[in-house]
mmCIF file of the N, C-alpha and C atoms, coordinates in Angstrom:
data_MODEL
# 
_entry.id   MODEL 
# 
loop_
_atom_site.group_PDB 
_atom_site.id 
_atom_site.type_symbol 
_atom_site.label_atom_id 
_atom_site.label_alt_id 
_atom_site.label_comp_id 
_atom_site.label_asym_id 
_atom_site.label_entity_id 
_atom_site.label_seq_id 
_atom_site.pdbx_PDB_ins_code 
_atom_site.Cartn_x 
_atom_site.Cartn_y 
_atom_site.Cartn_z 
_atom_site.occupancy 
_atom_site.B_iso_or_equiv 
_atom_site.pdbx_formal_charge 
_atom_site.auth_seq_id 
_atom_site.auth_comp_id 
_atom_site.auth_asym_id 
_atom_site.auth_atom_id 
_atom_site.pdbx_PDB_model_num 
ATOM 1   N N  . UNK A 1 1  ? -3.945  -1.208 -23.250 1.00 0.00 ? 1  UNK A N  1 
ATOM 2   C CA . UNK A 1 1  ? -5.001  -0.330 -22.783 1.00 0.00 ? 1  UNK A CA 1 
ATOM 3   C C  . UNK A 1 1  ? -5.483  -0.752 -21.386 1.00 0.00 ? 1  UNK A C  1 
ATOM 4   N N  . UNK A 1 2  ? -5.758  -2.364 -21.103 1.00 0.00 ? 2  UNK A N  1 
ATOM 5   C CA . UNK A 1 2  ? -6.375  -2.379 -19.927 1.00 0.00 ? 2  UNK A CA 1 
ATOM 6   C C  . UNK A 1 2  ? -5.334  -2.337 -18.716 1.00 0.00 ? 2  UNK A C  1 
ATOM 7   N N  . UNK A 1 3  ? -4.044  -2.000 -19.099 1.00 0.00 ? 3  UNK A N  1 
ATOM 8   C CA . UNK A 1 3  ? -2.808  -2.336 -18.368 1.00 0.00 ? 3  UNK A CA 1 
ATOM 9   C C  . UNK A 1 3  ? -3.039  -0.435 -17.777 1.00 0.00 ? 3  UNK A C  1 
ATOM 10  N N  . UNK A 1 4  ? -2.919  -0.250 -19.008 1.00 0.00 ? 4  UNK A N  1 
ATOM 11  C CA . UNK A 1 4  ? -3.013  1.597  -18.627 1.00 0.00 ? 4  UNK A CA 1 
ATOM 12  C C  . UNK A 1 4  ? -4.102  2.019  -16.998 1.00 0.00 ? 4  UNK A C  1 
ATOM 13  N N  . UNK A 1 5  ? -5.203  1.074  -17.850 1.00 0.00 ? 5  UNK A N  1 
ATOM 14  C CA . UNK A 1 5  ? -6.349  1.698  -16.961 1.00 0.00 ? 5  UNK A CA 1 
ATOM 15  C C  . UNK A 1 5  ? -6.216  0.865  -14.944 1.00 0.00 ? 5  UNK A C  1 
ATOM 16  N N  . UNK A 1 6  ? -5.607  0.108  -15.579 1.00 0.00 ? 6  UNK A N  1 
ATOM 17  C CA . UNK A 1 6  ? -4.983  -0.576 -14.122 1.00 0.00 ? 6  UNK A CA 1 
ATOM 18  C C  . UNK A 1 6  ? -4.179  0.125  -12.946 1.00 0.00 ? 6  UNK A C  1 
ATOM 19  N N  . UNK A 1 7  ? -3.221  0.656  -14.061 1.00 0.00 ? 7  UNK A N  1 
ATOM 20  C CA . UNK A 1 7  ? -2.243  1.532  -13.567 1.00 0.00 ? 7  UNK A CA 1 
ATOM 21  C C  . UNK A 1 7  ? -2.761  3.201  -13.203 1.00 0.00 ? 7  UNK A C  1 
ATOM 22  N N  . UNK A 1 8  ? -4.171  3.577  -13.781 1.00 0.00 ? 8  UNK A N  1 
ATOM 23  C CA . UNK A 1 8  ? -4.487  4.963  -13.088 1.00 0.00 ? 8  UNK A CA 1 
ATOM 24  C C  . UNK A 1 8  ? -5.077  4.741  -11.882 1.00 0.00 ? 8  UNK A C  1 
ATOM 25  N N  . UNK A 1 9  ? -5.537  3.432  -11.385 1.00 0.00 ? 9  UNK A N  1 
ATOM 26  C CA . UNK A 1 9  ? -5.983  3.161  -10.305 1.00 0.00 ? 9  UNK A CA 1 
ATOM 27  C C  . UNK A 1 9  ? -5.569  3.854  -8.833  1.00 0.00 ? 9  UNK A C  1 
ATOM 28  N N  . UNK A 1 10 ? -5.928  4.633  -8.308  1.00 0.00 ? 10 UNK A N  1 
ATOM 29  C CA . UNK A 1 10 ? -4.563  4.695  -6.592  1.00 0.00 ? 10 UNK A CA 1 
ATOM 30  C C  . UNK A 1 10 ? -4.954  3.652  -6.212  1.00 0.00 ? 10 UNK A C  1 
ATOM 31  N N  . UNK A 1 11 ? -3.831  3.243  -5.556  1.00 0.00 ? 11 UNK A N  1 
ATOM 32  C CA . UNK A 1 11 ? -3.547  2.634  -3.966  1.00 0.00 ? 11 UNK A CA 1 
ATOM 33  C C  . UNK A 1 11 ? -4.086  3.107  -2.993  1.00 0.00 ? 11 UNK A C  1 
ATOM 34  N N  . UNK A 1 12 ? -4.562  2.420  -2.176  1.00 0.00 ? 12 UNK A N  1 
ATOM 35  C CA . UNK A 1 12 ? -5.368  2.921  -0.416  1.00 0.00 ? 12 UNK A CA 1 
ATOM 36  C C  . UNK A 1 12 ? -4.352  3.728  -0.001  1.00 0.00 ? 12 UNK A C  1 
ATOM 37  N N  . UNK A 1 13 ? -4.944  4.545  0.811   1.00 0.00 ? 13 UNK A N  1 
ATOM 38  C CA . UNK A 1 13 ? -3.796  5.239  1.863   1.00 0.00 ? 13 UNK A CA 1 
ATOM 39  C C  . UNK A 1 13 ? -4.547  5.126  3.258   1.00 0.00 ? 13 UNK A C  1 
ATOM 40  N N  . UNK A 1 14 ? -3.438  4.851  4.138   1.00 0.00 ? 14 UNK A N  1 
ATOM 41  C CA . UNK A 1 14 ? -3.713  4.506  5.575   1.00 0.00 ? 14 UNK A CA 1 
ATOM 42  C C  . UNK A 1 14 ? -4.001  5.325  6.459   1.00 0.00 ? 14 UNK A C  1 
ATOM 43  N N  . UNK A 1 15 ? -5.211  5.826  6.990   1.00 0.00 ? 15 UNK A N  1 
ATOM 44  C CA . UNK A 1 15 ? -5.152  6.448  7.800   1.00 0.00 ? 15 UNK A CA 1 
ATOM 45  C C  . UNK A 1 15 ? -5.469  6.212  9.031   1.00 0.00 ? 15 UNK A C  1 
ATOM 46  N N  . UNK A 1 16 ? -4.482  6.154  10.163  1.00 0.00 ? 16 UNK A N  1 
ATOM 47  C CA . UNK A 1 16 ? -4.582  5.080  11.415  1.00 0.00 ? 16 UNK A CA 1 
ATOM 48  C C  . UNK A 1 16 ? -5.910  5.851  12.497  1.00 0.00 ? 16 UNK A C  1 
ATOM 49  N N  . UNK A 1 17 ? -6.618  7.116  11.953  1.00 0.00 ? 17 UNK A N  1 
ATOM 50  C CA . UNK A 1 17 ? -7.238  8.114  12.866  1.00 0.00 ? 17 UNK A CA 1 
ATOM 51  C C  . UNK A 1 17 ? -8.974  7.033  12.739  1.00 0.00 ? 17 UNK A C  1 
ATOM 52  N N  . UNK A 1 18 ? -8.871  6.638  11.309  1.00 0.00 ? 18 UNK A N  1 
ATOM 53  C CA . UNK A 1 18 ? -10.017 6.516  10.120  1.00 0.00 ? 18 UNK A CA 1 
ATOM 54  C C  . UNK A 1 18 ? -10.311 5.092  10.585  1.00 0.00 ? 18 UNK A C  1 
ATOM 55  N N  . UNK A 1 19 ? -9.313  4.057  10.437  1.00 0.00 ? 19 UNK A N  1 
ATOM 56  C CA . UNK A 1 19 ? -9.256  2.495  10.175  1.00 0.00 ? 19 UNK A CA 1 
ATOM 57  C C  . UNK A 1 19 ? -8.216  1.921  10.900  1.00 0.00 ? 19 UNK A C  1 
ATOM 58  N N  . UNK A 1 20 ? -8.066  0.254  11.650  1.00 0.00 ? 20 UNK A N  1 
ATOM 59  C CA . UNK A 1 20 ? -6.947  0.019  12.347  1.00 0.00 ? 20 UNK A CA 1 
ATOM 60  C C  . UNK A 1 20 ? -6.068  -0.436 11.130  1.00 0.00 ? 20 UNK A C  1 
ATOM 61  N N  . UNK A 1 21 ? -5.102  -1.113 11.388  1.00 0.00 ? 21 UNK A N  1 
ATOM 62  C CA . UNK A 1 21 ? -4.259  -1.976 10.127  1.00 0.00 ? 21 UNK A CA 1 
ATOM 63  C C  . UNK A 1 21 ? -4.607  -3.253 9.677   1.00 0.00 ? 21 UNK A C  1 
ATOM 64  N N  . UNK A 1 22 ? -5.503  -3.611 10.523  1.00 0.00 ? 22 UNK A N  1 
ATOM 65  C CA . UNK A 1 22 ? -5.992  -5.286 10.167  1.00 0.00 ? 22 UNK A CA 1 
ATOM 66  C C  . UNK A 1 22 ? -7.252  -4.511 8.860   1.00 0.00 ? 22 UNK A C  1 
ATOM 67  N N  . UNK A 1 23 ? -7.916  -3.540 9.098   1.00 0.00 ? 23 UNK A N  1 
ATOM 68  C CA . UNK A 1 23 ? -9.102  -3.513 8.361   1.00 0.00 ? 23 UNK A CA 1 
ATOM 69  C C  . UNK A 1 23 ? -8.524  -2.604 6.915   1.00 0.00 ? 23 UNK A C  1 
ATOM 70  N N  . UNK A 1 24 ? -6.729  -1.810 7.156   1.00 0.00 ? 24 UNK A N  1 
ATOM 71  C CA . UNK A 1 24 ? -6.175  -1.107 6.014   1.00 0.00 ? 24 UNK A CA 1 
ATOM 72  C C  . UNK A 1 24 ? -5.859  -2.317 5.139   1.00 0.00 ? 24 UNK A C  1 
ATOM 73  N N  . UNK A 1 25 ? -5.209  -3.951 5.656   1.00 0.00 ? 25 UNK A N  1 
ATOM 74  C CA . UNK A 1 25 ? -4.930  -4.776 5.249   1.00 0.00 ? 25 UNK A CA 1 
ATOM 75  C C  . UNK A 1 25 ? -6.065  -5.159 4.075   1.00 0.00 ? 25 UNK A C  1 
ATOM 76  N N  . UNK A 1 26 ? -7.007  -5.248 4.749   1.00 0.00 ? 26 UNK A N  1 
ATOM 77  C CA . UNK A 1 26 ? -8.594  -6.072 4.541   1.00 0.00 ? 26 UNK A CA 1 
ATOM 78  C C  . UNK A 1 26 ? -8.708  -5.274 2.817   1.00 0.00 ? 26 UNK A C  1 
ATOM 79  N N  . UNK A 1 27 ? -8.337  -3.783 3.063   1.00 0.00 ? 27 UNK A N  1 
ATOM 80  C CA . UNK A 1 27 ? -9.218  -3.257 2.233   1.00 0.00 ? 27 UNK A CA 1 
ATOM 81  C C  . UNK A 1 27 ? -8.046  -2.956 1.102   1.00 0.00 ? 27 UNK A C  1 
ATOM 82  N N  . UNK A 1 28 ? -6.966  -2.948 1.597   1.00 0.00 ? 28 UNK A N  1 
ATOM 83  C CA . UNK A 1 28 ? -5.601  -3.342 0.360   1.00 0.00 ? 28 UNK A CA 1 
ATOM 84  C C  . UNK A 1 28 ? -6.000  -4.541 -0.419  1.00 0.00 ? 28 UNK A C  1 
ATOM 85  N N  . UNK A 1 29 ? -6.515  -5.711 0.208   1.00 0.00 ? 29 UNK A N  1 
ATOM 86  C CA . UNK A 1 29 ? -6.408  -7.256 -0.216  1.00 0.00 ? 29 UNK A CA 1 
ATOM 87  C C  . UNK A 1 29 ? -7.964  -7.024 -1.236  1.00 0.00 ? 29 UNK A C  1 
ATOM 88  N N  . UNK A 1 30 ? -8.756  -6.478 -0.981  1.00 0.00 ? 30 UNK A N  1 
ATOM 89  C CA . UNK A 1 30 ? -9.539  -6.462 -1.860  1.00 0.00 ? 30 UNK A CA 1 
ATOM 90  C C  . UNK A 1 30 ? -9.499  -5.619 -2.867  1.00 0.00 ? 30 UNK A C  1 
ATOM 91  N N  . UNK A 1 31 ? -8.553  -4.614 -2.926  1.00 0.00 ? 31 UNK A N  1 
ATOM 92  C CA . UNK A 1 31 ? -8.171  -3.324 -3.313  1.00 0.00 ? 31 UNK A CA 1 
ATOM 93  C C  . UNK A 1 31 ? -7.766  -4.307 -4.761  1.00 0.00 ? 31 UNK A C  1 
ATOM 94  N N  . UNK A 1 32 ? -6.632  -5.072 -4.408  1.00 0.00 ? 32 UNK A N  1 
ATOM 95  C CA . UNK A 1 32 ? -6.075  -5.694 -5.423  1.00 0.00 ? 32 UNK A CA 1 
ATOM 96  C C  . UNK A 1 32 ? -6.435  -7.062 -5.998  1.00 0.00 ? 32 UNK A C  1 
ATOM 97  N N  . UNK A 1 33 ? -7.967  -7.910 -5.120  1.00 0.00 ? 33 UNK A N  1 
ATOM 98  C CA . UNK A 1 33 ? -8.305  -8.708 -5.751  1.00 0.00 ? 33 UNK A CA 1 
ATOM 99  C C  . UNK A 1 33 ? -9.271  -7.667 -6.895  1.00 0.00 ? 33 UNK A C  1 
ATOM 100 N N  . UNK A 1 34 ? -10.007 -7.169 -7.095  1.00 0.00 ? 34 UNK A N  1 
ATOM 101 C CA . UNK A 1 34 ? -10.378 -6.041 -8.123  1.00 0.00 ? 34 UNK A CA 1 
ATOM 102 C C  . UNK A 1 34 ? -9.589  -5.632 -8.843  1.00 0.00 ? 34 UNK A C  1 
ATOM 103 N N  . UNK A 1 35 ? -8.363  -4.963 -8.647  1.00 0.00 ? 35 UNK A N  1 
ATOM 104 C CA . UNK A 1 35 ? -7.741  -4.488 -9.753  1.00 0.00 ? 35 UNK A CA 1 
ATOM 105 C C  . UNK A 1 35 ? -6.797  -5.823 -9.876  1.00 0.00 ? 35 UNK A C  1 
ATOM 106 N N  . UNK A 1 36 ? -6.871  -6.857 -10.227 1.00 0.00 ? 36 UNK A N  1 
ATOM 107 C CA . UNK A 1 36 ? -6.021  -8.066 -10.810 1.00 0.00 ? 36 UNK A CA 1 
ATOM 108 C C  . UNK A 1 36 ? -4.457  -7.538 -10.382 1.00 0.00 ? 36 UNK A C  1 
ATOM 109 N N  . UNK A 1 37 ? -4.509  -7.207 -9.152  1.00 0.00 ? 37 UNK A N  1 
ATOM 110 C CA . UNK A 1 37 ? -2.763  -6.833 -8.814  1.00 0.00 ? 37 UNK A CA 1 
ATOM 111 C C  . UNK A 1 37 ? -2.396  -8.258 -7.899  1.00 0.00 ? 37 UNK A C  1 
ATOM 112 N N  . UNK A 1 38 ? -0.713  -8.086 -7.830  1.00 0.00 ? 38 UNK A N  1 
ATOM 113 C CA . UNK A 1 38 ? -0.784  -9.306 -7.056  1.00 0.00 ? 38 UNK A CA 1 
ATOM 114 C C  . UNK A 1 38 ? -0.140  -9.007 -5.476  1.00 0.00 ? 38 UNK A C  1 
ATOM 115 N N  . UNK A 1 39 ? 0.095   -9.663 -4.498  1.00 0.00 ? 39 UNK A N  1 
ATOM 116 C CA . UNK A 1 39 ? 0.693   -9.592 -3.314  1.00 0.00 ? 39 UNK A CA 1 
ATOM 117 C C  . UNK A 1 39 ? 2.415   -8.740 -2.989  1.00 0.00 ? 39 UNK A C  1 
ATOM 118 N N  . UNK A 1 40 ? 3.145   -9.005 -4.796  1.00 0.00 ? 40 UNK A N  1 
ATOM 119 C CA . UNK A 1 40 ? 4.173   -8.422 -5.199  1.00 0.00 ? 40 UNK A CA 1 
ATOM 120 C C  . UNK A 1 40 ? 3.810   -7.301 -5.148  1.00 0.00 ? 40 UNK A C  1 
ATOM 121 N N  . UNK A 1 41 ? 2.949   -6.427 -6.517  1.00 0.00 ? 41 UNK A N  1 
ATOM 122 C CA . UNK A 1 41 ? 2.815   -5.626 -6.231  1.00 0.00 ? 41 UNK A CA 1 
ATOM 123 C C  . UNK A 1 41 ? 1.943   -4.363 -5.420  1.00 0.00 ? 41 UNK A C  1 
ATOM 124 N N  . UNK A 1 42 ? 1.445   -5.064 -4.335  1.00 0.00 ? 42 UNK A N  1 
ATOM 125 C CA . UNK A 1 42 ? 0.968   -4.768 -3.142  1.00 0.00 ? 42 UNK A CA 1 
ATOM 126 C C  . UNK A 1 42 ? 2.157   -4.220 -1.812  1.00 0.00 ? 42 UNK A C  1 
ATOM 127 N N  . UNK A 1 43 ? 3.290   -5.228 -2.305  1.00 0.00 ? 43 UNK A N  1 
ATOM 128 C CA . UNK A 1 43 ? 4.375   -5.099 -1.033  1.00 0.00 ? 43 UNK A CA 1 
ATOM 129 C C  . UNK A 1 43 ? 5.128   -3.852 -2.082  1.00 0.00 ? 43 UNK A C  1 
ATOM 130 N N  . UNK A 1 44 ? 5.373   -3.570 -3.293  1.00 0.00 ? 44 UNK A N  1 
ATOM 131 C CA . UNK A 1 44 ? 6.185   -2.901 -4.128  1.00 0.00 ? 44 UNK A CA 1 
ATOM 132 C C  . UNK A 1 44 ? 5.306   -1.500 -3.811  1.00 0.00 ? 44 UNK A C  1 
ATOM 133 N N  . UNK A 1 45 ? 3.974   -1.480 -3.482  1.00 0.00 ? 45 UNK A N  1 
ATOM 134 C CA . UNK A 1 45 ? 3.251   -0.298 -3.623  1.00 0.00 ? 45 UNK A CA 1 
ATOM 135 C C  . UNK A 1 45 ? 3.445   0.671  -1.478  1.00 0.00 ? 45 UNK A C  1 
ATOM 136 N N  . UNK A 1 46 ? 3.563   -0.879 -1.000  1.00 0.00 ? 46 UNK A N  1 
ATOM 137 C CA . UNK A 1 46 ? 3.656   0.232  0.273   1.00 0.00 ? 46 UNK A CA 1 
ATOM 138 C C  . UNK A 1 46 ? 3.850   0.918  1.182   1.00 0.00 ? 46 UNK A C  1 
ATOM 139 N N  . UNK A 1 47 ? 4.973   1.727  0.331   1.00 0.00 ? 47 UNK A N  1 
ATOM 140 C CA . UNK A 1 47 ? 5.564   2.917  0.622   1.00 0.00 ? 47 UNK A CA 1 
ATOM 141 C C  . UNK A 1 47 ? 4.634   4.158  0.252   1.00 0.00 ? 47 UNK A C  1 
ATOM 142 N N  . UNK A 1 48 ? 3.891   3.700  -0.896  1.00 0.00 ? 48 UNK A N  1 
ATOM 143 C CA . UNK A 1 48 ? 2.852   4.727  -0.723  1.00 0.00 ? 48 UNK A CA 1 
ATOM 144 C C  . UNK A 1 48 ? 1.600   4.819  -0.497  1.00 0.00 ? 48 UNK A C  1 
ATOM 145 N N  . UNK A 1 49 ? 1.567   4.078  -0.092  1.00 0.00 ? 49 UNK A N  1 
ATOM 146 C CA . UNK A 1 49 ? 0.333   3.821  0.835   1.00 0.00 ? 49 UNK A CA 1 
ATOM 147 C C  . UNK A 1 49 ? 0.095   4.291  2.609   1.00 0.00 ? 49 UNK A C  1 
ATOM 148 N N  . UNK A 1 50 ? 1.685   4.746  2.657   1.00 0.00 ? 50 UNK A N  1 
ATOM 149 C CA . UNK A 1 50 ? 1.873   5.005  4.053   1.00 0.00 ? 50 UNK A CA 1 
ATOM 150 C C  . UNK A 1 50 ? 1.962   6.695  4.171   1.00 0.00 ? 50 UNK A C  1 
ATOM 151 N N  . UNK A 1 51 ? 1.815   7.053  5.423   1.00 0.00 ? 51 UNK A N  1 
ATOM 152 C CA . UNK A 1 51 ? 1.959   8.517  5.309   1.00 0.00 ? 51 UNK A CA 1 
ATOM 153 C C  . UNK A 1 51 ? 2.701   8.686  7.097   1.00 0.00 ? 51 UNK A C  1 
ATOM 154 N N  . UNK A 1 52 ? 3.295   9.886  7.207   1.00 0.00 ? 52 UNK A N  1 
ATOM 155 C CA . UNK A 1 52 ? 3.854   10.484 8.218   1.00 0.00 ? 52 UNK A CA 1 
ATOM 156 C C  . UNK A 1 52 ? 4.549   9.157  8.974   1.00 0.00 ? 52 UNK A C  1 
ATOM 157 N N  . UNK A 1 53 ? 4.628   9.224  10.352  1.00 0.00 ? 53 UNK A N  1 
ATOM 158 C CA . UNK A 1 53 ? 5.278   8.216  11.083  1.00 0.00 ? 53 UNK A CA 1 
ATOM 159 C C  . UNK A 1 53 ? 5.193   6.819  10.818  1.00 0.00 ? 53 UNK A C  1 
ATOM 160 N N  . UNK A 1 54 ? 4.153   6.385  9.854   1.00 0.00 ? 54 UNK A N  1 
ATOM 161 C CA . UNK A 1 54 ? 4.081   5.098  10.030  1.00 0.00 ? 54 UNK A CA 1 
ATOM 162 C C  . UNK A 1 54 ? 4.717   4.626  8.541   1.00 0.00 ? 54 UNK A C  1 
ATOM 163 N N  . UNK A 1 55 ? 5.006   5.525  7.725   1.00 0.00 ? 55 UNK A N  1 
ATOM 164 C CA . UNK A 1 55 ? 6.082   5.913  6.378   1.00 0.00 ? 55 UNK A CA 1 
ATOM 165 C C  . UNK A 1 55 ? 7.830   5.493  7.028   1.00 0.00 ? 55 UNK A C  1 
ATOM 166 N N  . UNK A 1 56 ? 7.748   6.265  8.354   1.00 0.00 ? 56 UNK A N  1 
ATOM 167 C CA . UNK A 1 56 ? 8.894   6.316  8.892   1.00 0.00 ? 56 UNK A CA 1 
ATOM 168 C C  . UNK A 1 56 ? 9.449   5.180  9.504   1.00 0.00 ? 56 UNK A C  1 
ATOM 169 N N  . UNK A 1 57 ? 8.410   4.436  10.095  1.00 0.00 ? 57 UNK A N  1 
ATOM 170 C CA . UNK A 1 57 ? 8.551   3.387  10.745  1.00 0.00 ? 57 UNK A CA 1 
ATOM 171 C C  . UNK A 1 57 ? 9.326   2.095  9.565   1.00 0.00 ? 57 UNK A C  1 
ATOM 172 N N  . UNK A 1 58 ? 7.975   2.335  8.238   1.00 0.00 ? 58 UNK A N  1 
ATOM 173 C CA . UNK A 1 58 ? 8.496   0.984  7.346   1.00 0.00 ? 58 UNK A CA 1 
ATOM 174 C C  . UNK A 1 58 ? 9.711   1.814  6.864   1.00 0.00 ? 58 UNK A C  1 
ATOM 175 N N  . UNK A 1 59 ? 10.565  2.344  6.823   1.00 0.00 ? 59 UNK A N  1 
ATOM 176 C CA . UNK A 1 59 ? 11.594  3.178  6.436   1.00 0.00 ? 59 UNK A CA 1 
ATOM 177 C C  . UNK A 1 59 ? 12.727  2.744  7.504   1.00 0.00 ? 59 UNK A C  1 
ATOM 178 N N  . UNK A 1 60 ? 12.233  2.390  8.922   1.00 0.00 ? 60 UNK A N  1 
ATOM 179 C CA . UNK A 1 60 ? 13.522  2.329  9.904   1.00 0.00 ? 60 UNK A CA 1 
ATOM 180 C C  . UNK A 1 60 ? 13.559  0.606  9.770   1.00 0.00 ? 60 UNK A C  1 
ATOM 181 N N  . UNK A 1 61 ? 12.474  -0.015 9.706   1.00 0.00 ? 61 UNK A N  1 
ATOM 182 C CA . UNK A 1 61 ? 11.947  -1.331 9.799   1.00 0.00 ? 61 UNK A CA 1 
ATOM 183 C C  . UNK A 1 61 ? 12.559  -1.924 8.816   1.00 0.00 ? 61 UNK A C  1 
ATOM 184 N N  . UNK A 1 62 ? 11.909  -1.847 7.651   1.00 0.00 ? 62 UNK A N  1 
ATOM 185 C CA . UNK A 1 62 ? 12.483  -2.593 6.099   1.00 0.00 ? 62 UNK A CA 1 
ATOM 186 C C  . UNK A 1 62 ? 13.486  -2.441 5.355   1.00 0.00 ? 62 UNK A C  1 
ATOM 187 N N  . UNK A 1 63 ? 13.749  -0.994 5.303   1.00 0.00 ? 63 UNK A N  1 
ATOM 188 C CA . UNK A 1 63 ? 15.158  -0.215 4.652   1.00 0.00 ? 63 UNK A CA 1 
ATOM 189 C C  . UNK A 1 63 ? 15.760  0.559  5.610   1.00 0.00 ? 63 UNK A C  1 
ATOM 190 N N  . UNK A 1 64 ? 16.827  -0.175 6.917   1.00 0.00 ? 64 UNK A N  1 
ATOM 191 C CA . UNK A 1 64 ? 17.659  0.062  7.379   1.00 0.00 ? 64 UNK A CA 1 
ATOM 192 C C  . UNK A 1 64 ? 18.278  0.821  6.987   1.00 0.00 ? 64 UNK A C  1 
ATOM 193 N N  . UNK A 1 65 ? 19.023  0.034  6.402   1.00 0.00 ? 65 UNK A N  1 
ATOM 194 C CA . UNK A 1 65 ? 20.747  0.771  5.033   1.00 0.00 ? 65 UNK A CA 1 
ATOM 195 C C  . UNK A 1 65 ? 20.626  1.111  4.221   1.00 0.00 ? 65 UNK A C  1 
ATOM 196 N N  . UNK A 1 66 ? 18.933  2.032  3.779   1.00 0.00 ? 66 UNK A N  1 
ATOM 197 C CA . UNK A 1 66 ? 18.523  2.284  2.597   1.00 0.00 ? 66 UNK A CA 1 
ATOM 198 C C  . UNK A 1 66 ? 18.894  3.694  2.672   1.00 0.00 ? 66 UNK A C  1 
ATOM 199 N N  . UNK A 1 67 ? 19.839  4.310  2.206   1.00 0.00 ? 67 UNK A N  1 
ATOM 200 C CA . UNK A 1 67 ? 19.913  6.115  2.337   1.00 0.00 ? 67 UNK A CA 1 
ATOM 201 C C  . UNK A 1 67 ? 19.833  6.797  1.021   1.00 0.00 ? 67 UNK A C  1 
# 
């Protein structure tokens, strides 16, 4: 049950117009000291956490040869 309720949680989404990346960081890291997540699945989550070009970027950046 408390695994469930963990998991309806969202993830932050970045918006670079709103917040820079040091303060999207800030508020991921507390995002997941609250919901008992760990740094794993923080890096496993962000792809969706990203939106438009900067989606694209960790897409050209991290998964090269990912097609």
């Amino acid at each position: 049950m408390e695994l469930d309720s963990r998991r309806a949680k969202f993830w932050p989404i970045f918006f670079p117009k709103l917040e820079s990346i040091m303060s999207f960081i800030q508020t991921v890291n507390e995002f997941c000291n609250a919901q008992t997540r760990t740094e794993a699945d923080a890096c496993r989550a962000l792809p969706l956490m990203l939106r438009d070009q900067w989606l694209q970027a960790y897409r050209d950046v991290v998964l090269p040869d990912d097609n």
